[in-house]
C-alpha positions in Angstrom: 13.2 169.5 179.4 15.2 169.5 182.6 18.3 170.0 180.5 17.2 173.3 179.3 17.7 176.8 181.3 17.1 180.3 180.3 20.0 182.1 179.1 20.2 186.2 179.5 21.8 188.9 177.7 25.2 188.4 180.5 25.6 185.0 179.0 26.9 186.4 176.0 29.6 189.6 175.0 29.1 192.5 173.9 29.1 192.4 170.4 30.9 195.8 169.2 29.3 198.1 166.7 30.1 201.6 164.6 28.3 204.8 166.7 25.5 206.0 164.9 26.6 209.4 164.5 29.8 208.0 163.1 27.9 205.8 160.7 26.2 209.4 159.8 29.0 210.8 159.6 30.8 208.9 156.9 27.9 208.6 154.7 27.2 212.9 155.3 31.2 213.5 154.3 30.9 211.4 151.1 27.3 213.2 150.5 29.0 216.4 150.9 31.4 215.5 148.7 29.5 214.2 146.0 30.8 211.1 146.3 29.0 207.3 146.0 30.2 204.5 148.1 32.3 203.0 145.4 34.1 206.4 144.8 35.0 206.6 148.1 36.2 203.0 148.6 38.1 203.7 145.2 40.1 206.1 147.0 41.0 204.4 149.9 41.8 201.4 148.1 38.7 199.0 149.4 36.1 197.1 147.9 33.2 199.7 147.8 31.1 196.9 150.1 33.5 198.2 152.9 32.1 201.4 152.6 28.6 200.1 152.5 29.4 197.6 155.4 30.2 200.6 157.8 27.4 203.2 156.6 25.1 200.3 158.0 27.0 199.6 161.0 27.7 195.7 159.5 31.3 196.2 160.3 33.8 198.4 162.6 36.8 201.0 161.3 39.7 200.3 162.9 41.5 203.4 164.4 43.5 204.3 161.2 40.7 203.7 158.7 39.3 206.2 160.4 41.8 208.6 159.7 42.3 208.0 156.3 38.5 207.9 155.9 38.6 211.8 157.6 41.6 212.6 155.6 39.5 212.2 151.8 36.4 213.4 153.0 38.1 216.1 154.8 36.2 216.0 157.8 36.2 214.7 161.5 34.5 211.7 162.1 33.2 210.9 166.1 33.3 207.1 167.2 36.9 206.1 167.4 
């Protein structure tokens, strides 16, 4: 038992996830457009478990996913 110590949250990095409102965001565009997830990865050329992946916040858009992401939904998208 001696060998064991408490361990807080500074132990450990940060780990970094999608903003909310950019999570909203995406899934609002494609709404908007009346679009599924799989459409949507269909047209950016992803596996439509991408799309899901990053409506939940699972996984993190890089910089110019973004953009093409704004360019077919055709709107601007917060969280880059």
């Amino acid at each position: 038992a001696s060998r064991l110590r408490k361990i807080d949250n500074s132990d450990f990095p940060e780990i970094p996830k999608i903003s909310l409102s950019a999570r909203q965001a995406i899934a609002q565009g494609r709404t908007a457009k009346s679009m599924t997830q799989k459409e949507l990865a269909q047209k950016l050329n992803v596996k439509p478990n991408i799309i899901q992946d990053y409506e939940n916040g699972k996984a993190i858009p890089d910089s110019q996913f973004i953009s093409r992401i704004e360019k077919v939904l055709e709107t601007k998208i917060n969280g880059k």
